[in-house]
RODO-2510 file (C-alpha; in nm, 4 decimals, decimal comma):
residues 329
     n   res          X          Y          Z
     1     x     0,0000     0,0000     0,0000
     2     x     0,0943     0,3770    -0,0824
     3     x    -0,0230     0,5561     0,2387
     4     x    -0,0502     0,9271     0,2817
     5     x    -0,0618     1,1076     0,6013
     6     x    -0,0628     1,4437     0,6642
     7     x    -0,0887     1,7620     0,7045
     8     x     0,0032     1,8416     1,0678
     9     x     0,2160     1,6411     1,2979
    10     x     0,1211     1,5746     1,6176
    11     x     0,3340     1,4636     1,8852
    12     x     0,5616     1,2907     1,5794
    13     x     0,3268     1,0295     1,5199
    14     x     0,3088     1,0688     1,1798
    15     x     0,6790     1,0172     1,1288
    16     x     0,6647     0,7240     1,3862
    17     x     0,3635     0,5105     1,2036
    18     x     0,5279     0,6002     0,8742
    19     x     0,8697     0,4244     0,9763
    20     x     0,6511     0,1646     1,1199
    21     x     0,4581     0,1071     0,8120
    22     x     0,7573     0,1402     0,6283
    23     x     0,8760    -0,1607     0,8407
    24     x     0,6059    -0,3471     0,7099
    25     x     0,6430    -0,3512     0,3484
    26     x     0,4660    -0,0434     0,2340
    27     x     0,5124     0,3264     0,1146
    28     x     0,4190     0,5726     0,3711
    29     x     0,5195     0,9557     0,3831
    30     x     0,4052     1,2336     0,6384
    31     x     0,3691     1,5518     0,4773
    32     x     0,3845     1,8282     0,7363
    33     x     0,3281     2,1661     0,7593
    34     x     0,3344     2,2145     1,1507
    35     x     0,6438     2,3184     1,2942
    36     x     0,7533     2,3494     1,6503
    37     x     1,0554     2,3306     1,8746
    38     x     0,9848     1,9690     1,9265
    39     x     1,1518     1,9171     1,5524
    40     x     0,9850     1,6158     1,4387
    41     x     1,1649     1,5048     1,1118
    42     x     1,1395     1,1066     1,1235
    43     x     0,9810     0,9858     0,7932
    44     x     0,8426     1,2915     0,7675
    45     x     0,8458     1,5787     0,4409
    46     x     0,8755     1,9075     0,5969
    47     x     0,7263     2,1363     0,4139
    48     x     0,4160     2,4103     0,3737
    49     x     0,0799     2,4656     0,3114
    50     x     0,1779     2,6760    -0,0061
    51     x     0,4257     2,4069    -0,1093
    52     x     0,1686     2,1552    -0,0754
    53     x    -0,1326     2,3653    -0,2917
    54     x     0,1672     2,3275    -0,5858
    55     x     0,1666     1,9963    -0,5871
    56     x    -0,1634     1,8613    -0,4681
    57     x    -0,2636     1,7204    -0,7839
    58     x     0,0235     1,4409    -0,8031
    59     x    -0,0609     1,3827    -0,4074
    60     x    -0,3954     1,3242    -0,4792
    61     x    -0,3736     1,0358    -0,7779
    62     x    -0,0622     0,8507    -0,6090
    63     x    -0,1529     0,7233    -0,2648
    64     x    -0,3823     0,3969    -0,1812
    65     x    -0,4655     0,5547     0,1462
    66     x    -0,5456     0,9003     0,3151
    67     x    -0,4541     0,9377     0,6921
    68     x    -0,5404     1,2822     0,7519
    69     x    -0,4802     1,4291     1,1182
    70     x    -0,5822     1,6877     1,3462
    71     x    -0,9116     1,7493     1,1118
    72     x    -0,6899     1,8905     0,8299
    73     x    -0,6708     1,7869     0,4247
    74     x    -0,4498     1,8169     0,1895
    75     x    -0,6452     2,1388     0,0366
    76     x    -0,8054     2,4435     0,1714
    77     x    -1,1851     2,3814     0,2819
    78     x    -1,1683     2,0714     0,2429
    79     x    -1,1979     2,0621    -0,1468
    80     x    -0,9357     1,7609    -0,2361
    81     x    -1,2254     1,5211     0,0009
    82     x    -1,4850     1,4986    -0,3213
    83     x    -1,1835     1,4372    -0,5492
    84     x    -1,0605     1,1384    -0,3485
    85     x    -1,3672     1,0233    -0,3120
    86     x    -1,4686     1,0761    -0,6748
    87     x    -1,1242     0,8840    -0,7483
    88     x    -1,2236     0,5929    -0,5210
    89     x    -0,9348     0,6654    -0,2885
    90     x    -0,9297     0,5074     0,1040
    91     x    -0,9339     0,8184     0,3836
    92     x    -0,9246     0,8282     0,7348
    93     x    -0,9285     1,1229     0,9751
    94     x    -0,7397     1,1056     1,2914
    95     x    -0,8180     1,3301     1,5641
    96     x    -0,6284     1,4239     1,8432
    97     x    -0,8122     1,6274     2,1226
    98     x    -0,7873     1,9690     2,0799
    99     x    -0,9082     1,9579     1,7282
   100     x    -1,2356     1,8323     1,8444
   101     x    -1,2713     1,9018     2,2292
   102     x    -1,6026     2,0633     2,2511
   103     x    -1,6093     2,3082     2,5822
   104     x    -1,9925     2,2023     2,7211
   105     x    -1,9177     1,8281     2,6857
   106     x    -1,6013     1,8248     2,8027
   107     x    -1,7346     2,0096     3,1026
   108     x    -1,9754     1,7189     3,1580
   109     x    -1,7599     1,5261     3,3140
   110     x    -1,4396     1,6848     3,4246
   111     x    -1,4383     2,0056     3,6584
   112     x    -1,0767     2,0650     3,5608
   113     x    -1,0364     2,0762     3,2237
   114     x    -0,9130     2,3288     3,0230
   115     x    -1,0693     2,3561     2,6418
   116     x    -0,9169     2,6936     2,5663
   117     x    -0,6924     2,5533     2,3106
   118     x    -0,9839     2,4550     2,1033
   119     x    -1,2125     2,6247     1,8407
   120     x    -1,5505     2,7762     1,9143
   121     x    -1,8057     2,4641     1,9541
   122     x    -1,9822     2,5844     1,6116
   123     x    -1,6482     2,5900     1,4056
   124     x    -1,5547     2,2017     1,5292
   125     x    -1,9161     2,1272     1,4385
   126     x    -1,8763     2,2566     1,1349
   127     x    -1,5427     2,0767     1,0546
   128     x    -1,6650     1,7888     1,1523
   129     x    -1,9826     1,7768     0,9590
   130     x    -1,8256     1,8765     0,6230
   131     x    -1,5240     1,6116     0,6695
   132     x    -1,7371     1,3297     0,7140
   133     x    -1,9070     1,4133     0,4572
   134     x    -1,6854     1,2166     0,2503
   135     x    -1,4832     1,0240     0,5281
   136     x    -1,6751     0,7836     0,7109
   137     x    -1,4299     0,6645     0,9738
   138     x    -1,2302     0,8414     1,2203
   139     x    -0,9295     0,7243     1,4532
   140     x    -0,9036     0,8757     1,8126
   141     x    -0,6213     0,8049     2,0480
   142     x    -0,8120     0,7031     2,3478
   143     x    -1,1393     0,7343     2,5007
   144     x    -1,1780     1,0671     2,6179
   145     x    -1,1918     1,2208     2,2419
   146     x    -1,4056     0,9209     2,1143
   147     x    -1,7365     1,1305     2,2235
   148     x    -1,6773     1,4452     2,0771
   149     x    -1,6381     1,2644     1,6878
   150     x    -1,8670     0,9124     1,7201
   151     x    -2,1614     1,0938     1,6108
   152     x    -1,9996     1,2439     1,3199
   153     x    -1,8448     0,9354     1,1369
   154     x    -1,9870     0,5711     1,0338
   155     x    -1,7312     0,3888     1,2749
   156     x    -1,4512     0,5604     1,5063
   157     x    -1,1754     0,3743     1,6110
   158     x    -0,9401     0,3751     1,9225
   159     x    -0,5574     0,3215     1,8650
   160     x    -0,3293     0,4128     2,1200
   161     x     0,0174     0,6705     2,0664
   162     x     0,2576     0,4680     1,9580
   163     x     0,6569     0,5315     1,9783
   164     x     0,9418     0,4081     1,8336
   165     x     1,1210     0,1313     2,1520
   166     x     1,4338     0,1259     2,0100
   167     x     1,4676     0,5042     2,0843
   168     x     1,3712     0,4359     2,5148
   169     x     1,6782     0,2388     2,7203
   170     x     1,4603     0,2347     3,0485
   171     x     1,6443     0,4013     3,3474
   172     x     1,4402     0,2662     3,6296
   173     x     1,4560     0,4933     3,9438
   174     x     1,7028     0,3967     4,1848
   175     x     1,6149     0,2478     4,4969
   176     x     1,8883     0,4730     4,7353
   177     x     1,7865     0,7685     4,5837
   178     x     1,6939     0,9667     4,8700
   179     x     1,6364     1,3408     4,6700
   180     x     1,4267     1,2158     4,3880
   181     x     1,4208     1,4425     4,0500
   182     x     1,0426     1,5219     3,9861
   183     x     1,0071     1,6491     3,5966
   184     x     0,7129     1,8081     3,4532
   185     x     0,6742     1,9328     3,0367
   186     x     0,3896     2,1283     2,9669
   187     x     0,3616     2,2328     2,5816
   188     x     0,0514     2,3956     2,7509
   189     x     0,1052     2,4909     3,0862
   190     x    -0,2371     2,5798     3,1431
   191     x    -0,4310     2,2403     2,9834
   192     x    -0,1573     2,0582     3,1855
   193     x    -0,2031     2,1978     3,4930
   194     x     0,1065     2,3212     3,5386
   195     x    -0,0010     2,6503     3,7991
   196     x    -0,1555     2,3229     4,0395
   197     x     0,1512     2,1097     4,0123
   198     x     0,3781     2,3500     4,1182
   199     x     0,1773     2,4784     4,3572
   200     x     0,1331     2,1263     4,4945
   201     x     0,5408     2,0776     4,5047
   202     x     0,6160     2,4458     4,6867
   203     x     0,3474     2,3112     4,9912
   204     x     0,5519     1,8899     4,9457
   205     x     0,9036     2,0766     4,9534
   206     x     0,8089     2,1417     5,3287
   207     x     0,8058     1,8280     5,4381
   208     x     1,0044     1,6457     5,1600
   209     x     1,3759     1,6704     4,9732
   210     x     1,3334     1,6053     4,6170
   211     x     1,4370     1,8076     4,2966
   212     x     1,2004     1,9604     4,0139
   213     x     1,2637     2,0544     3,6857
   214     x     1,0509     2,2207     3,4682
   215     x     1,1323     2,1156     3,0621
   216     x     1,0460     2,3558     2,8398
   217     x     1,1230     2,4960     2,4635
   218     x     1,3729     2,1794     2,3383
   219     x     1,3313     1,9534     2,1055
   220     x     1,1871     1,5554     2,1918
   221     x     1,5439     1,4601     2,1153
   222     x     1,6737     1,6906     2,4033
   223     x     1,3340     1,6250     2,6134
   224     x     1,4013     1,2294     2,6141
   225     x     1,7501     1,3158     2,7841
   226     x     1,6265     1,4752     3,0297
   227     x     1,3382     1,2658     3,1031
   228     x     1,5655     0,9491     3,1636
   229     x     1,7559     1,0964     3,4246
   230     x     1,4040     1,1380     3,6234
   231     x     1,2464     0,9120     3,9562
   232     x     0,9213     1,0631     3,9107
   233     x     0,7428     1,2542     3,5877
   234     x     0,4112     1,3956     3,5729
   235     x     0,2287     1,4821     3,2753
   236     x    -0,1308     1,6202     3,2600
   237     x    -0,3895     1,6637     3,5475
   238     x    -0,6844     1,7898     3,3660
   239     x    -0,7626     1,6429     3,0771
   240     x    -0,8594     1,3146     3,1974
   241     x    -0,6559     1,1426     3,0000
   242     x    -0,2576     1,0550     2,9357
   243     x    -0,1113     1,2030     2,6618
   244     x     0,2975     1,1124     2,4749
   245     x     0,4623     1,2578     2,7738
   246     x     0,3119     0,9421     2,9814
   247     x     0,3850     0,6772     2,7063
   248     x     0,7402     0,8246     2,6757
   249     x     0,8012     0,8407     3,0553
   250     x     0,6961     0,4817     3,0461
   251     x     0,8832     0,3940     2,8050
   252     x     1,2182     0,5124     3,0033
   253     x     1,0630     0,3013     3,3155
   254     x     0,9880     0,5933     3,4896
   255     x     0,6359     0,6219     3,7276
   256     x     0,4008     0,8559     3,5800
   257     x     0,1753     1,0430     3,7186
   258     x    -0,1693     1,1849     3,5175
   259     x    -0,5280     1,2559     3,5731
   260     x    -0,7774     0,9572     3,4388
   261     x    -1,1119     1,0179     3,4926
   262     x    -1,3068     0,8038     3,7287
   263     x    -1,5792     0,6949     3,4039
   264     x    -1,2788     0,6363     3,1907
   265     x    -1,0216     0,4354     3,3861
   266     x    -1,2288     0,0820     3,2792
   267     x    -1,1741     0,1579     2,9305
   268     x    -0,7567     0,1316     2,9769
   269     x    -0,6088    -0,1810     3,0155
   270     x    -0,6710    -0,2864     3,3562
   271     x    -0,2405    -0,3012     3,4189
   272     x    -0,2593     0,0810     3,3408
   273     x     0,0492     0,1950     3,5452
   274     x    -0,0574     0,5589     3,5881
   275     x    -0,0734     0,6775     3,9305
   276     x    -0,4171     0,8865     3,8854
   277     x    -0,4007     1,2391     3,9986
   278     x    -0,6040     1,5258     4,0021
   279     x    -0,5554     1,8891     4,1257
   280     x    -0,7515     1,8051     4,4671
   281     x    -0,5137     1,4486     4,4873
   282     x    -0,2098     1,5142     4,3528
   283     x    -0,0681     1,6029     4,6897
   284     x    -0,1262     1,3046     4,8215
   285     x    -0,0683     1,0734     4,5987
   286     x     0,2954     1,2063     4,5161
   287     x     0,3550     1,2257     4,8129
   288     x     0,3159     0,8517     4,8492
   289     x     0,5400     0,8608     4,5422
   290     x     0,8282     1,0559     4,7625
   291     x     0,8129     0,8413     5,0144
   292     x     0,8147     0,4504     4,8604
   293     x     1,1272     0,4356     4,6390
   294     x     1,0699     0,0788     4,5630
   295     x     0,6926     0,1610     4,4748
   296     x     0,8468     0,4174     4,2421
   297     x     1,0536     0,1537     4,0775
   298     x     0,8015    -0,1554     4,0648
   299     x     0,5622     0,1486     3,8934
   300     x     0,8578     0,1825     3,6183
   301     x     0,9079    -0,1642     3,5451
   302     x     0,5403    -0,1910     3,4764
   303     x     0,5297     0,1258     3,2836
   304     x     0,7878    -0,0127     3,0154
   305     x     0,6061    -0,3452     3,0164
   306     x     0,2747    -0,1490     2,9341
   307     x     0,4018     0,0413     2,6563
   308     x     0,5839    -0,2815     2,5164
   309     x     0,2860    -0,4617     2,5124
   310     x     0,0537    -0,1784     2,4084
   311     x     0,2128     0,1163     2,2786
   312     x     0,5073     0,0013     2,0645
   313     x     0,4968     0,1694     1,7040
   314     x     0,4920    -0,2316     1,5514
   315     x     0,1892    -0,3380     1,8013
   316     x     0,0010    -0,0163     1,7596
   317     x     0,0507    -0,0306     1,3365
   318     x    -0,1016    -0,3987     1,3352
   319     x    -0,4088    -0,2305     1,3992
   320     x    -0,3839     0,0617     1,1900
   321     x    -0,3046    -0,2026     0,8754
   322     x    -0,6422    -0,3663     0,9801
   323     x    -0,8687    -0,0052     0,9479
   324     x    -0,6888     0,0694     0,6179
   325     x    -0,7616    -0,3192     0,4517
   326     x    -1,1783    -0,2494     0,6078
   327     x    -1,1602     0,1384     0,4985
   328     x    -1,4464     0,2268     0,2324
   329     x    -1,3577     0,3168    -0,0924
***
């Protein structure tokens, strides 16, 4: 198969199910047009949006397969959807959170969340109506997006981040360590919860030694450096859900720590590492986390079993091959 994806890169998976694909036996290329100090390049085409308008028309006859992302096409409003469709082409939308987060349903159910990174309700409804239109299945990375897209599309499936293994040697934290490193990366400090964590860790810093870093404004290469010299990492604790900074974290064999909300924690596998936090618990249960080194390690031996057995970019693309063979055309 010639698969497309494109046109903005989240969190390099893109690049990482390309390579994976790749690995498989077929021709896969992200074409991207988002770029951040995280400098994603992996199996990736750099590029821009004007770059791509000048050479949409040989993108649109050679690919099999169409794994859009992020709720964005190849052309400007959508137009290059009725051509595929009109040339019998496979697509697929993936969505990622922020694309599609309405603000009154994600309210519903989570008191802390932060939608301010998304677009009005009316604009996502919008989006969403005219791209399935002419896509009929969608891809969401867990189950806290699936609502705000099932009753768009024809069938919505969940596959999980995947990440490239050979990249994470685990560094499990060490049992003697007695001032444990506590890191914390917020692309968005406010839909992480960064203002609560910190707070948190000025009123634990009373009672216990540890060390905190705050990573910021490097690149994943950098990031992943950093990360593997941590005991304890925590990622988001307001979304009510993980996002890559858990499945990388694991990864390294590090204990992570993340808001999962209460309705939502049955749909993970049940050996979900996570130590669950919120803004009201996270003092608590870190500081469980400060004082039980060899809880801190058991939780990172688990963590990289967990993202072996679930996340791994050649686990995770078995089931994307198995949407593109079913995907209408």
């Amino acid at each position: 198969m010639k698969i497309f994806h494109g046109i903005i890169e989240i969190a390099g998976q893109m690049g990482i199910l390309s390579g994976a694909l790749k690995r498989k036996g077929h021709l896969s290329v992200g074409y991207n047009t988002f770029h951040s100090y995280l400098g994603y390049k992996d199996h990736l085409i750099n590029t821009d949006w004007f770059e791509i308008q000048n050479i949409y028309k040989p993108l649109l006859n050679f690919f099999d397969v169409y794994h859009f992302h992020y709720g964005s096409t190849i052309l400007d409003n959508f137009a290059d959807l009725p051509i595929l469709a009109g040339k019998g082409k496979k697509m697929v939308m993936h969505h990622w959170g922020n694309d599609v987060r309405f603000h009154d349903k994600a309210r519903e159910r989570n008191p802390y969340v932060f939608t301010g990174d998304s677009p009005p309700n009316e604009e996502i409804h919008q989006r969403l109506s005219e791209i399935s239109k002419y896509i009929k299945e969608a891809i969401v990375q867990d189950y806290e997006v699936l609502p705000y897209v099932e009753p768009y599309y024809e069938k919505v499936h969940v596959v999980p981040i995947a990440v490239e293994l050979a990249r994470f040697q685990p560094v499990y934290p060490a049992l003697e360590q007695t001032t444990p490193l506590i890191l914390h990366a917020p692309t968005n400090p406010e839909f992480k919860g960064t203002a609560s964590i910190e707070q948190t860790l000025v009123e634990l810093k009373k009672q216990y030694p540890f060390r905190y870093r705050r990573i910021e404004q490097m690149s994943n290469e950098e990031a992943l450096r950093l990360y593997a010299q941590a005991d304890i990492i925590i990622d988001q604790i307001r979304c009510g859900s993980h996002g890559l900074l858990s499945v990388e974290a694991m990864a390294l064999g590090k204990p992570v720590v993340a808001y999962i909300r209460d309705d939502l924690a049955a749909k993970f596998p049940p050996d979900l590492p996570i130590v669950n936090a919120n803004p009201d618990t996270l003092y608590e249960q870190l500081k469980k986390l400060l004082e039980q080194p060899e809880l801190r390690q058991q939780l990172g031996i688990q963590g990289r079993q967990y993202v072996e057995k679930y996340h791994a970019s050649d686990v995770v693309v078995e089931q994307l091959l198995a949407i593109y063979e079913n995907l209408p055309h």
